[in-house]
ZABAKOL-237161 format. One record per residue (C-alpha): residue number from 1; x, y, z. Coordinates in pm, 1 decimal. Example, Ala and Ser with C-alpha at 12.3 -4.5 7.8 and 13.67 -1.06 7.14 Angstrom:
residues 2
1_1230.0_-450.0_780.0
2_1367.0_-106.0_714.0
end
This chain:
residues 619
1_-1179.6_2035.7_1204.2
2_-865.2_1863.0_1037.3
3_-519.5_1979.2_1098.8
4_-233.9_1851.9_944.5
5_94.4_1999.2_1126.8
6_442.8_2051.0_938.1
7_748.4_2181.0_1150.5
8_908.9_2399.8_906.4
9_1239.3_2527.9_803.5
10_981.0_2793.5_597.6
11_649.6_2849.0_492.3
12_585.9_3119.2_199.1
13_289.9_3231.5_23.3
14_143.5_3465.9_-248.1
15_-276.5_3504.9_-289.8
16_-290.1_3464.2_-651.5
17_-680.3_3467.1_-744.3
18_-980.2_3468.3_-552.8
19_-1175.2_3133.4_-529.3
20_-1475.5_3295.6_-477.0
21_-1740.4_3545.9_-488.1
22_-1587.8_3892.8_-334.7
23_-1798.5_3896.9_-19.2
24_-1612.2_3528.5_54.5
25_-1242.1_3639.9_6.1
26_-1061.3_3816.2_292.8
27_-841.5_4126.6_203.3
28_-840.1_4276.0_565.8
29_-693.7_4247.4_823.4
30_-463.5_3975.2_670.2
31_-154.7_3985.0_438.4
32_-174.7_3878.2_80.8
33_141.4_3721.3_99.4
34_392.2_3640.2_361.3
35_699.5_3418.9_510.6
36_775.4_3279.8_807.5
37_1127.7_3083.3_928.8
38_1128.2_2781.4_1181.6
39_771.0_2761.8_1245.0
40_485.2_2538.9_1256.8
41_238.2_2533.4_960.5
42_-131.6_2472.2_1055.7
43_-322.7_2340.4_718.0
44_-697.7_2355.0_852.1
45_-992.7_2275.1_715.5
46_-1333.2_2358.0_915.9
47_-1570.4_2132.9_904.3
48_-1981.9_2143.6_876.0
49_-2008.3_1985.7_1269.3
50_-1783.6_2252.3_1411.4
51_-2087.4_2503.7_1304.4
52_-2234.2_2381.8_1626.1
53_-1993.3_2552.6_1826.7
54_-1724.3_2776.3_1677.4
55_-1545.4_2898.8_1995.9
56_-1552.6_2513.1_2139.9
57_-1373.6_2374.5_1838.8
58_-1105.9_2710.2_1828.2
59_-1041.0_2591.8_2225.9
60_-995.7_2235.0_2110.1
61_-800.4_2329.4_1821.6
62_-589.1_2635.9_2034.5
63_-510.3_2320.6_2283.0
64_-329.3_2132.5_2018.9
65_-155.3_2381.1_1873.3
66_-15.3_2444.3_2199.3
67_43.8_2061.5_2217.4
68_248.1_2053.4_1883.5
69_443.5_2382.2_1949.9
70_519.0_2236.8_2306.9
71_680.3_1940.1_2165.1
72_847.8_2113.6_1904.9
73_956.9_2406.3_2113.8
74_845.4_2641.7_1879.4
75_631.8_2975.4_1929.9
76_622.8_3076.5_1579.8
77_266.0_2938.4_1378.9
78_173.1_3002.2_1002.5
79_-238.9_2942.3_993.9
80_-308.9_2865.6_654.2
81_-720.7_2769.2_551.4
82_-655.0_2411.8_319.0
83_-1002.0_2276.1_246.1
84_-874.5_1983.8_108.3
85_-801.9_1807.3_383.5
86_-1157.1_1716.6_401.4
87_-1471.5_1660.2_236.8
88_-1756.0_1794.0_445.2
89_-1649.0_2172.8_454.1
90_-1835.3_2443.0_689.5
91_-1957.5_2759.0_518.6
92_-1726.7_3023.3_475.9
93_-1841.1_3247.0_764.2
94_-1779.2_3009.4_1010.4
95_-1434.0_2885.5_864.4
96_-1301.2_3232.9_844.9
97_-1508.4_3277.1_1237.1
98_-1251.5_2986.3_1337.7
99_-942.8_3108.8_1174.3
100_-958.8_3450.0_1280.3
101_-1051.3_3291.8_1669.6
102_-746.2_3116.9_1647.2
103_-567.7_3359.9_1537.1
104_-675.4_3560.8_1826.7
105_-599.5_3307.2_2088.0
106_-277.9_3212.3_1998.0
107_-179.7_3607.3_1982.8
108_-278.1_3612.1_2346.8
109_-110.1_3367.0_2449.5
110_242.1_3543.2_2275.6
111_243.9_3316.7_1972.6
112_380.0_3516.8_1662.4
113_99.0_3375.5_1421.8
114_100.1_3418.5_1021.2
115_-252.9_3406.3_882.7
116_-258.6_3335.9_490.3
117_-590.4_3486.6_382.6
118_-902.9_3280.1_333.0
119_-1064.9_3224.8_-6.0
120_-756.0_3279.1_-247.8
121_-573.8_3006.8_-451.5
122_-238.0_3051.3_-320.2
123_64.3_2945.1_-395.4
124_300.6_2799.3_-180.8
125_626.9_2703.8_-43.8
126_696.6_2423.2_232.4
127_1017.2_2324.6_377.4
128_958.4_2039.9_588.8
129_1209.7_1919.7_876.6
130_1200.1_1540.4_844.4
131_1258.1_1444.0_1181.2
132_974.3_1187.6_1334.5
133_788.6_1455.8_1430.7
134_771.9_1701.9_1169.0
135_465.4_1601.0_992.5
136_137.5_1545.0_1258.2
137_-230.8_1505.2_1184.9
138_-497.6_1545.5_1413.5
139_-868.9_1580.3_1420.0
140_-1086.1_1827.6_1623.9
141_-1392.5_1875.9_1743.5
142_-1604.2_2114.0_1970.7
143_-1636.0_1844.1_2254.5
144_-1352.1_1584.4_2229.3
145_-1315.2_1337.8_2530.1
146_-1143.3_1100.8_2372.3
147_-831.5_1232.3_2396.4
148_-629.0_1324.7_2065.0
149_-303.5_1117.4_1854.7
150_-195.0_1093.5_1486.1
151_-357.8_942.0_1231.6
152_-734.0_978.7_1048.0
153_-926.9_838.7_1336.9
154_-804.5_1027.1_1598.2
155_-1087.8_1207.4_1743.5
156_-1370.7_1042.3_1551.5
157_-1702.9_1011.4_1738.0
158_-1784.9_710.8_1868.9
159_-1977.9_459.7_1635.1
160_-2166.0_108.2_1767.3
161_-1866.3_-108.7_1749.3
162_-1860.5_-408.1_1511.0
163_-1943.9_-774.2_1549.2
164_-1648.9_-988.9_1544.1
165_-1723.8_-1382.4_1457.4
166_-1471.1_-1693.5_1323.2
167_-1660.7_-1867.6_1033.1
168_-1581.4_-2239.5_973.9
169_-1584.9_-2369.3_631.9
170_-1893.5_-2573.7_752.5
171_-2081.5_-2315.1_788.3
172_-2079.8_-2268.0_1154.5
173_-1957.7_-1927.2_1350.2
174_-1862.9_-1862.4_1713.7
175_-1793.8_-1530.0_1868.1
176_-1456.2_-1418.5_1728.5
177_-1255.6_-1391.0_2108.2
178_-1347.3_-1716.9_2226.0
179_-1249.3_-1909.1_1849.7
180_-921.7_-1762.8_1942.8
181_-813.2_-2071.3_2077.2
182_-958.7_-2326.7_1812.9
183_-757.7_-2155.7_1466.9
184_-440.4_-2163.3_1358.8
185_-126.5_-1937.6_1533.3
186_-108.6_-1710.5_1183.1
187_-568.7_-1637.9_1293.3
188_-481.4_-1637.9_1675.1
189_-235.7_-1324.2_1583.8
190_-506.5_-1191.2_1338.5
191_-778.2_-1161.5_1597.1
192_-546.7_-1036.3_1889.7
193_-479.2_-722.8_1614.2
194_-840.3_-676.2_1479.8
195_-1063.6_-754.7_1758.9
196_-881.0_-699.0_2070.3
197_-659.7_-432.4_1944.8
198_-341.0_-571.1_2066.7
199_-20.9_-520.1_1885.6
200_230.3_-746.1_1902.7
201_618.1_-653.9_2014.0
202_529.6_-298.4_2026.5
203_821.8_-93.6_1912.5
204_978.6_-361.1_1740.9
205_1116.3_-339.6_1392.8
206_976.9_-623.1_1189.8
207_1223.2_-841.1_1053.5
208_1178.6_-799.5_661.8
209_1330.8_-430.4_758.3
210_1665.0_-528.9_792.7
211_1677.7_-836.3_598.6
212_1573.8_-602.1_298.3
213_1874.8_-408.4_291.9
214_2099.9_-705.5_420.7
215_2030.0_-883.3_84.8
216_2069.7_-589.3_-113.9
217_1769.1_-608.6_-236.6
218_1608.1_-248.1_-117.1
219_1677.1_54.3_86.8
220_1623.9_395.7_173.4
221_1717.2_698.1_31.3
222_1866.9_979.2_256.4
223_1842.7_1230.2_-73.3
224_1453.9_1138.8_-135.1
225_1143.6_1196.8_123.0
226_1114.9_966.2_434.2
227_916.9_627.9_265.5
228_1036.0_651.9_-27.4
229_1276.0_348.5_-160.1
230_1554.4_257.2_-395.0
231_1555.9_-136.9_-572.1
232_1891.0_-248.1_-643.9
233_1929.1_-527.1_-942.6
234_1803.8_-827.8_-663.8
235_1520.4_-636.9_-576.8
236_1392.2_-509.9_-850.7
237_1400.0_-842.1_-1035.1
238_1197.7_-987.5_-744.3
239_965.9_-698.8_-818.4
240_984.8_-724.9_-1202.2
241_879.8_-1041.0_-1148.3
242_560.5_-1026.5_-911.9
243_436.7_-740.1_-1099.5
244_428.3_-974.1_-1436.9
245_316.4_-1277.0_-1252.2
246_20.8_-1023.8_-1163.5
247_-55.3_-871.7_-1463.3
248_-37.0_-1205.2_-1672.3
249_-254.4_-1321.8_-1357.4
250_-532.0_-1045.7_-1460.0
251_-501.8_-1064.5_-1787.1
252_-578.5_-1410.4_-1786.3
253_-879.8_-1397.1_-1573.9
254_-1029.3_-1095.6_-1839.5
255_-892.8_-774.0_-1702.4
256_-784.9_-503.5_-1961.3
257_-468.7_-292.7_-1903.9
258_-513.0_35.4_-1944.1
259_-291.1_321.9_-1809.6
260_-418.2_658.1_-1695.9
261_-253.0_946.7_-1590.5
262_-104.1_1056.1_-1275.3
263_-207.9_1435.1_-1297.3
264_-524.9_1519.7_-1279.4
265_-687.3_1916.6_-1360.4
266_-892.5_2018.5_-1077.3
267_-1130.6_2212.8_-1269.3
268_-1295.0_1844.1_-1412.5
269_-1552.4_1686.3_-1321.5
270_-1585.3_1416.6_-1123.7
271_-1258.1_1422.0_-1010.0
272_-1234.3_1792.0_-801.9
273_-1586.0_1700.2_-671.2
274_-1495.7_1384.3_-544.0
275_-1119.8_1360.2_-455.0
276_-1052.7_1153.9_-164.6
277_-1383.8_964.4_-139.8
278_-1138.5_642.5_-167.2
279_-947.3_690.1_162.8
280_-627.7_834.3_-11.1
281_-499.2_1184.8_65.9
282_-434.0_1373.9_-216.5
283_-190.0_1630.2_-282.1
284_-286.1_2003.0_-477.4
285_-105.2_2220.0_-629.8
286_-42.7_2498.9_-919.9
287_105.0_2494.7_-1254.8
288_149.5_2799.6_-1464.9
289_-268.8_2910.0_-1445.5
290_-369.0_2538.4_-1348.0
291_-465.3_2411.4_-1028.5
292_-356.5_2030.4_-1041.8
293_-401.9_1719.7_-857.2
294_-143.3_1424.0_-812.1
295_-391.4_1150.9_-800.0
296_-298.8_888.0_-485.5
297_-503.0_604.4_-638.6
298_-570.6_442.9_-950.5
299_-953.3_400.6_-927.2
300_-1011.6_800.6_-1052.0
301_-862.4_730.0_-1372.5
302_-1007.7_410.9_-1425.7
303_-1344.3_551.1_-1365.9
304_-1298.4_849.1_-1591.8
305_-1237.5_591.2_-1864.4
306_-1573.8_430.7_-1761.7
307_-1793.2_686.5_-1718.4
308_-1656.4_828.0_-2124.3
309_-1703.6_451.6_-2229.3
310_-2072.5_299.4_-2395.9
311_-2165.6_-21.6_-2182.0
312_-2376.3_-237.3_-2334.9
313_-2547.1_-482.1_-2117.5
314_-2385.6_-746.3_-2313.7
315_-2010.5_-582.3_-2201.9
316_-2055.4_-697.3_-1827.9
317_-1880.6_-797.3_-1613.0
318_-1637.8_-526.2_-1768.5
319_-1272.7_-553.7_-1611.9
320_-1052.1_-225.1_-1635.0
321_-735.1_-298.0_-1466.1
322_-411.0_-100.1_-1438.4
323_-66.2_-160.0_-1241.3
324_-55.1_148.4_-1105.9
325_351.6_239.8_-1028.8
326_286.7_592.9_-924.4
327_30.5_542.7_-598.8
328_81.2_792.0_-308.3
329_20.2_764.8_61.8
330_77.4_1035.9_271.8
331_196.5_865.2_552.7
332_358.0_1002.7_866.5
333_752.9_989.6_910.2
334_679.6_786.2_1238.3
335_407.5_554.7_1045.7
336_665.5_459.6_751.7
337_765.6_117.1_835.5
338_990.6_-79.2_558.2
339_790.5_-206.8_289.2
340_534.5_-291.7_446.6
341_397.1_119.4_523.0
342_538.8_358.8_274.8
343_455.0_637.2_59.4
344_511.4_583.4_-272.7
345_398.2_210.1_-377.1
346_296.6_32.7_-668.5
347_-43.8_-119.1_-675.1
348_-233.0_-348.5_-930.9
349_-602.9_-210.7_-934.4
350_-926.1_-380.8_-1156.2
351_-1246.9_-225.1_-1144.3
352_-1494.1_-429.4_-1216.8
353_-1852.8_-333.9_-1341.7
354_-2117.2_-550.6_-1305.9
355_-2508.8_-594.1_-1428.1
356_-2639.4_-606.1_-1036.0
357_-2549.2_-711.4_-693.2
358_-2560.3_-1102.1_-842.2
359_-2295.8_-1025.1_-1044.0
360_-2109.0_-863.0_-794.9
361_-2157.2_-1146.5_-548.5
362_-2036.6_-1398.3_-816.4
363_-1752.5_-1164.3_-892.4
364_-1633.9_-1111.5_-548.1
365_-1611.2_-1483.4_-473.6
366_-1426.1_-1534.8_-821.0
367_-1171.9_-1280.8_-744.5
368_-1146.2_-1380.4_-381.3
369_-1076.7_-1714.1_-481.0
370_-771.4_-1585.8_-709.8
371_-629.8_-1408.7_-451.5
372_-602.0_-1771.7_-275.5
373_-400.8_-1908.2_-609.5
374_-151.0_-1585.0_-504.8
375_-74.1_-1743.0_-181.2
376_-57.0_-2055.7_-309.1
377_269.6_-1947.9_-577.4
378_402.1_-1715.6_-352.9
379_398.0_-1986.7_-47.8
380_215.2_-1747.9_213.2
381_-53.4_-1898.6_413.2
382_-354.0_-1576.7_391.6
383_-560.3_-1507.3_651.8
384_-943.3_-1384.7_509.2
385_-1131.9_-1123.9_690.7
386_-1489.7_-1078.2_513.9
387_-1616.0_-726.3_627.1
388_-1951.8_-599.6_526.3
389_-2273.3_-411.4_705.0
390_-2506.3_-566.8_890.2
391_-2756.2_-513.9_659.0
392_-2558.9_-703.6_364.8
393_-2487.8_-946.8_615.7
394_-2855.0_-1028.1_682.1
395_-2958.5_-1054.9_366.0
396_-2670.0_-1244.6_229.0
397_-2589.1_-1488.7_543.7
398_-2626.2_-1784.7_347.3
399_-2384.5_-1665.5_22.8
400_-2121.0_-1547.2_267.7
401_-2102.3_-1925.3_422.0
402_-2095.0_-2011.1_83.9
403_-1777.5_-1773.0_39.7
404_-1601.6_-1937.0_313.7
405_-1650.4_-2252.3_222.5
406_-1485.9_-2229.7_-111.7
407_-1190.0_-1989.9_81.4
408_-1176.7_-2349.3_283.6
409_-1035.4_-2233.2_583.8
410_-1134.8_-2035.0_902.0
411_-1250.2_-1685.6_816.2
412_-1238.9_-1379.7_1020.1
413_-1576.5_-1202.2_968.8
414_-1654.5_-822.6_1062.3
415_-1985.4_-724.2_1072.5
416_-2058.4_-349.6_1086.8
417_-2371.1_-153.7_1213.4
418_-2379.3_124.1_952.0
419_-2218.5_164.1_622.6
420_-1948.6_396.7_653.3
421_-1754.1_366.8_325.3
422_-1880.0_353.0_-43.3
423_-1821.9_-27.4_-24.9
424_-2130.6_-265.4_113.5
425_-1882.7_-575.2_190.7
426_-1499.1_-666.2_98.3
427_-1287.3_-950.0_145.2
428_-891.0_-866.6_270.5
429_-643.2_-1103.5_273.6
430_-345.4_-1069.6_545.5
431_-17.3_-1221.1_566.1
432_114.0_-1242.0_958.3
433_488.9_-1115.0_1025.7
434_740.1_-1289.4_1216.3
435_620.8_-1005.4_1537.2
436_282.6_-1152.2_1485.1
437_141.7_-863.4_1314.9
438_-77.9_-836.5_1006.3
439_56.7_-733.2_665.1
440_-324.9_-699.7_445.0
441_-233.0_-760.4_71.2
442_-525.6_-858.0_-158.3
443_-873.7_-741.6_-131.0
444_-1196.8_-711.3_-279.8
445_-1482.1_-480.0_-230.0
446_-1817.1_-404.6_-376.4
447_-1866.0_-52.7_-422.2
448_-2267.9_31.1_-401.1
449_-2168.8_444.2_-460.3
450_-1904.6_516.3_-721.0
451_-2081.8_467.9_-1037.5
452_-2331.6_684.6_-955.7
453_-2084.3_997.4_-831.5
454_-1881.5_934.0_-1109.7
455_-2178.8_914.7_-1393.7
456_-2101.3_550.9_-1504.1
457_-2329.2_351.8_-1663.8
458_-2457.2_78.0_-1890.1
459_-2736.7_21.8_-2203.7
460_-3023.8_-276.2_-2181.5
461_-3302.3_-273.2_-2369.8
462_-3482.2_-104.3_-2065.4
463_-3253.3_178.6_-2048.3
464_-2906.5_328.9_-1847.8
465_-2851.3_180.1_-1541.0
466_-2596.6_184.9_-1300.8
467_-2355.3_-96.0_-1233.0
468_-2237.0_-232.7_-898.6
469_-1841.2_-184.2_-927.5
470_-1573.4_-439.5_-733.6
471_-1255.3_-267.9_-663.9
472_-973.7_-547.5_-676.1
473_-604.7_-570.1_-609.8
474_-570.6_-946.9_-638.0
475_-190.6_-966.3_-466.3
476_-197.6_-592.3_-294.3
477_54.7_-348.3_-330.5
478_363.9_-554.0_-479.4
479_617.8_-394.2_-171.4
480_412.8_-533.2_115.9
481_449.5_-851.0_-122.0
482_806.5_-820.3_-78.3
483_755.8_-759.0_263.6
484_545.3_-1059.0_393.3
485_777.7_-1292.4_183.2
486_1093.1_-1144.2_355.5
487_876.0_-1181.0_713.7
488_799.2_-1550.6_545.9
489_1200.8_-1645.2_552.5
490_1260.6_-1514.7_911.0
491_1050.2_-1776.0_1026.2
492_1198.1_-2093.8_808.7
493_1498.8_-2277.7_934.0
494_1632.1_-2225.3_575.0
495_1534.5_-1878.9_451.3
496_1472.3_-1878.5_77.3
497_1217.4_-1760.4_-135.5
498_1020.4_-1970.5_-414.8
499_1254.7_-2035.4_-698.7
500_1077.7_-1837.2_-959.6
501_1172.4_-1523.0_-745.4
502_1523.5_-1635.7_-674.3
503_1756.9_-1369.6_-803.5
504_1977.2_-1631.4_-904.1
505_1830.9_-2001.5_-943.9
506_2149.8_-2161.5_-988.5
507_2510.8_-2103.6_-869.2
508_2827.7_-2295.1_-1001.9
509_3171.1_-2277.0_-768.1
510_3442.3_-2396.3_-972.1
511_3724.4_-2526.6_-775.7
512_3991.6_-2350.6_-990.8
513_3975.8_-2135.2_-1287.7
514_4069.0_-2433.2_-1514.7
515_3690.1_-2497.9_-1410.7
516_3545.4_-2116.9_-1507.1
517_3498.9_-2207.8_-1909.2
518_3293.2_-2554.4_-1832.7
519_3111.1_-2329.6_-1566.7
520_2996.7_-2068.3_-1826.7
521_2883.3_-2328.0_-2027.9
522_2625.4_-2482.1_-1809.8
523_2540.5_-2097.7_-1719.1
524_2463.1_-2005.7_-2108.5
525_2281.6_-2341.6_-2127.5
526_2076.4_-2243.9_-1869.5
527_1999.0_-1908.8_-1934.0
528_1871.9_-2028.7_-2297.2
529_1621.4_-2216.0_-2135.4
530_1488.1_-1905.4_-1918.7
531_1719.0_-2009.8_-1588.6
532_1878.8_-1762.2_-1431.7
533_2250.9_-1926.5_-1324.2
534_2596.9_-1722.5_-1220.0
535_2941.4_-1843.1_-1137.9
536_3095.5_-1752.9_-833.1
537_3476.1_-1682.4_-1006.8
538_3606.0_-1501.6_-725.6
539_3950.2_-1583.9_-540.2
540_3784.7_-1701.5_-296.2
541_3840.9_-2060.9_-107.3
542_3520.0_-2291.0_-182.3
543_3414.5_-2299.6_178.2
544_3360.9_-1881.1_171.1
545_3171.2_-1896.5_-154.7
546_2952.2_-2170.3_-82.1
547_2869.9_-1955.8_187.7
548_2822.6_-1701.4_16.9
549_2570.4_-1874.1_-187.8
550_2410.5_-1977.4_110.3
551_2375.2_-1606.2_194.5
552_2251.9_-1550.3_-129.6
553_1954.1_-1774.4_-57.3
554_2040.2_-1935.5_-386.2
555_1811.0_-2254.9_-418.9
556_2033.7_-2464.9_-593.7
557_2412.8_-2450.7_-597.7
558_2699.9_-2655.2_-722.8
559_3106.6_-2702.9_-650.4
560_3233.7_-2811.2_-989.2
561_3593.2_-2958.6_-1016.2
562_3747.8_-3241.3_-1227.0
563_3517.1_-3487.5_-1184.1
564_3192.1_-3305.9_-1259.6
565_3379.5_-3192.7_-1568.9
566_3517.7_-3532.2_-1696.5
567_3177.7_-3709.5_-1638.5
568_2879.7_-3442.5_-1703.6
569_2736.2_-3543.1_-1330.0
570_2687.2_-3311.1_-1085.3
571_2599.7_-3265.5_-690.8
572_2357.9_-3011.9_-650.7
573_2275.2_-2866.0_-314.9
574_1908.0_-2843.9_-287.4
575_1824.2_-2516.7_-24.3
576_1480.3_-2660.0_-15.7
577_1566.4_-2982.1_94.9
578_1828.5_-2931.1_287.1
579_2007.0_-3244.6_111.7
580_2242.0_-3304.6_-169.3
581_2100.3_-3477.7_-520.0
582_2336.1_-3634.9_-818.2
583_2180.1_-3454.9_-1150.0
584_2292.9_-3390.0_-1496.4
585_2273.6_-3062.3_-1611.3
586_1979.3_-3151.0_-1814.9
587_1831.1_-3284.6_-1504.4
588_1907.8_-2999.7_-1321.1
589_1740.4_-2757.1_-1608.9
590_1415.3_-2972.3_-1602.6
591_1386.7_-2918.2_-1244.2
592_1436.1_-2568.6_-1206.9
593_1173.9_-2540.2_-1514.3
594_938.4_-2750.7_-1356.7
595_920.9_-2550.4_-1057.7
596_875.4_-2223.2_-1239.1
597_623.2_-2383.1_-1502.7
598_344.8_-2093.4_-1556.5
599_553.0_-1844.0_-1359.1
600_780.1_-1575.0_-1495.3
601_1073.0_-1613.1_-1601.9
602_1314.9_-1339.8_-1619.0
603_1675.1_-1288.4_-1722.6
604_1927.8_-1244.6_-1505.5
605_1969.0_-884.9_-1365.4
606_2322.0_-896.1_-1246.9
607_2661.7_-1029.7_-1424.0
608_2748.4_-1355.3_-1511.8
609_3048.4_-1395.3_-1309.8
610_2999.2_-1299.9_-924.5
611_3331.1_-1094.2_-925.3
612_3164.4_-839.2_-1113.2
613_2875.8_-816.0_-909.8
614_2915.3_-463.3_-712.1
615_2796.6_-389.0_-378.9
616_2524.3_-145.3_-339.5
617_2501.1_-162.4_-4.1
618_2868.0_-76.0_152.6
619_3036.5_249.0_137.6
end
């Protein structure tokens, strides 16, 4: 059984047409439509296992219930039957069996239950708390020793755990635990996380979530849904910016943008019969006389447009890609953490369809190999962990040494008994925070299942096939970006980020504002060769705004007075080097374009002069 707990200001709801054949929908002993104030709504879904023993899972599930209320100090329960929280559904008998047991229990022990009726499309009305513990999950079964928690996994049977090992680019592999002490600190941290379970600084913030909102760059907002974010001009540039570098990135390597839509109608095919097969949640509801679905991942649209598509043979390997700004994850208020665990996120996505698992071997290592050029521009050293079954293991030992060699550096490798997932094997890539914990941003993954669920296939001359599909993001989801570069700077002695995603690349100080003119010269000279440059004008003495540059993280910077105005030389402050360099202005252009050669280049997102910049962070 899956629960999925709200604590409520209200929960209302009117039956509005059955969903079934007449013998399936209840109309006694249960209200058609109903409200109930400061409560606890219980979404359930009953599952096929809990067939083996009804009253054992009601217990199990009467026990949390009890749990939840107990924290919540609450006595008040709305049960309401929500069979999409999962994907292997009981028959109806036994679901409405379990809802009308746990209606029963509850009753005795003086709960004042609600019970919307089972086998209606309903609508409905939440009002959610938003405190840290007004949204819970849990999972149930009939015999649970495990103990229960938030989260997906909670509860799961046990499964043969994996086989951890460290691959050297040699070739070579040694029990994961004991390699500890031979990699890097970045690995070390890796391992302790993956294999060992061991979090670092528990309860810790990391450090990206206040250095986000100290640079104005993001932050919260107290009129939107816990998770969700607001860029101001700083931020959003950086984030303009990575999601072109990406896109120019795929487009380059052969992907095709395409853009699908966010709303889906339940009533097509494949997506009702296969909604959250991906690991996403996904979130129902009704419009006028249709039952929609906000889609929480880009692969369902990019597969519609595959399956309506003719493949010739000759079209492979076919690249569909898509930055996908409106991707959904339905986190918990206590999991949202920053940017680097949040609920609305924007995620670049290629699907890739190839001939046979060849292709998709030669694909994977091609893609997994871009994702290394991402590190490379954004300056964050990657940690790989190659994850696949043991079965794809075995028969592909040899290519997956040959995968690590090219990756060049010491590889984390998982190797699991049973395929659990659509994909076979996957490559992640994880940046470490400044607590020593891993932020995953690129991956790979061959997908052995989805082209068959979703009817996708390709033409040779010996007839339809279907393809082997890679799902790749080749940076991740561009916040967590933001979020291991800001965990990058709070380990550096001089913060900064690369120049290419400096806000501003240059600053000019004028000592007086007989200096301001020459100033916004050198600015407009810059800015018409694709350099973003400001002057500090403020009132300011020179020692406050070249610390304020210095705040700024501003890579270059330059006091200009007399002297740099009567003979054209200037000395530049180089954040990167800590030092101080004589240039010329056309010097200092050619440098700053040099080090963003191939990268984007935006304009400027706030005001020339730095006296007209606003705060967006101060009240």
């Amino acid at each position: 059984m899956r629960l999925l707990f709200i604590h409520s200001d209200h929960l209302e709801f009117e039956a509005r047409e059955q969903a079934g054949p007449d013998d399936l929908a209840e109309r006694e002993g249960v209200p058609m439509d109903g409200r109930m104030e400061e409560c606890v709504t219980a979404f359930i879904s009953v599952e096929s296992d809990d067939e083996t023993d009804l009253d054992g899972v009601v217990a199990n599930a009467t026990a949390e219930l009890r749990d939840v209320t107990g924290q919540l100090n609450t006595n008040r329960v709305v049960l309401y039957p929500y069979a999409h929280l999962s994907e292997d559904l009981a028959n109806p008998d036994a679901a409405k069996e379990v809802m009308r047991g746990l209606e029963s229990e509850l009753e005795a022990d003086g709960y004042e239950v609600l019970r919307a009726p089972f086998g209606w499309y309903k609508s409905f009305e939440v009002s959610c708390k938003g405190h840290p513990l007004s949204e819970l999950s849990r999972h149930v079964s009939a015999h649970r020793d495990e103990g229960t928690g938030e989260g997906d996994e909670a509860g799961e049977p046990d499964r043969e755990p994996s086989e951890w090992l460290v691959m050297w680019p040699d070739g070579s592999t040694e029990d994961a635990v004991p390699a500890k002490g031979e990699v890097n600190g970045d690995m070390r941290a890796f391992i302790e996380d993956e294999v060992e379970d061991v979090t670092a600084s528990p309860g810790e913030e990391p450090p990206h979530v206040e250095l986000m909102q100290e640079k104005s760059l993001v932050g919260y907002d107290d009129l939107s849904d816990v998770g969700n974010l607001r860029w101001y001009p700083r931020g959003k540039l950086v984030r303009d910016s990575l999601m072109e570098y990406v896109n120019d990135l795929v487009v380059d390597y052969g992907g095709m943008p395409v853009e699908t839509p966010i709303m889906y109608d339940l009533g097509a095919r494949p997506i009702d019969e296969h909604a959250g097969k991906f690991g996403e949640r996904q979130y129902r509801f009704e419009s006028g006389d249709r039952r929609m679905m906000l889609r929480f991942a880009a692969c369902f649209g990019q597969f519609s447009i595959m399956r309506d598509m003719h493949i010739a043979a000759s079209d492979l390997p076919l690249r569909i890609y898509e930055m996908s700004t409106y991707s959904f994850r339905r986190e918990q208020k206590g999991e949202v953490t920053g940017l680097k665990r949040l609920r609305s996120f924007t995620m670049p996505d290629m699907h890739t369809a190839t001939a046979d698992m060849d292709g998709a071997r030669d694909e994977l290592m091609r893609q997994a190999k871009l994702s290394l050029r991402t590190s490379d521009d954004l300056g964050l050293d990657y940690q790989p962990a190659l994850r696949m079954t043991r079965e794809f293991y075995d028969d592909n030992e040899a290519w997956v040494a040959e995968v690590v060699a090219e990756l060049d550096k010491p590889s984390l490798v998982e190797i699991i008994p049973e395929r659990h997932h659509y994909w076979s094997a996957k490559i992640d890539f994880a940046a470490i925070d400044g607590l020593g914990r891993p932020i995953e941003n690129p991956t790979v993954q061959i997908d052995v299942e989805s082209a068959e669920r979703f009817d996708i296939t390709y033409t040779d001359a010996e007839g339809s096939h279907h393809p082997p599909i890679l799902h790749y993001s080749p940076s991740g989801g561009i916040e967590r970006v933001v979020a291991a570069l800001l965990e990058e700077t709070a380990t550096m002695d001089t913060p900064r980020f690369p120049t290419w995603l400096s806000p501003t690349q240059v600053r000019f100080i004028p000592v007086g504002e007989e200096h301001v003119d020459y100033c916004d010269e050198l600015v407009d000279d810059l800015a018409a060769a694709d350099v973003r440059a400001d002057v500090d004008d403020r009132s300011e003495t020179v020692g406050k705004r070249i610390a304020r540059a210095e705040t700024d993280w501003v890579p270059y910077y330059v006091v200009v007075g007399d002297r740099e105005v009567d003979s054209g030389s200037l000395d530049v402050n180089v954040r990167a080097d800590d030092e101080e360099v004589e240039m010329t202005p056309e010097d200092l252009r050619e440098r700053v374009r040099e080090e963003t050669e191939g990268l984007p280049r935006k304009k400027r997102y706030l005001p020339k002069h730095v006296s007209d910049h606003p705060s967006f962070t101060g009240r």
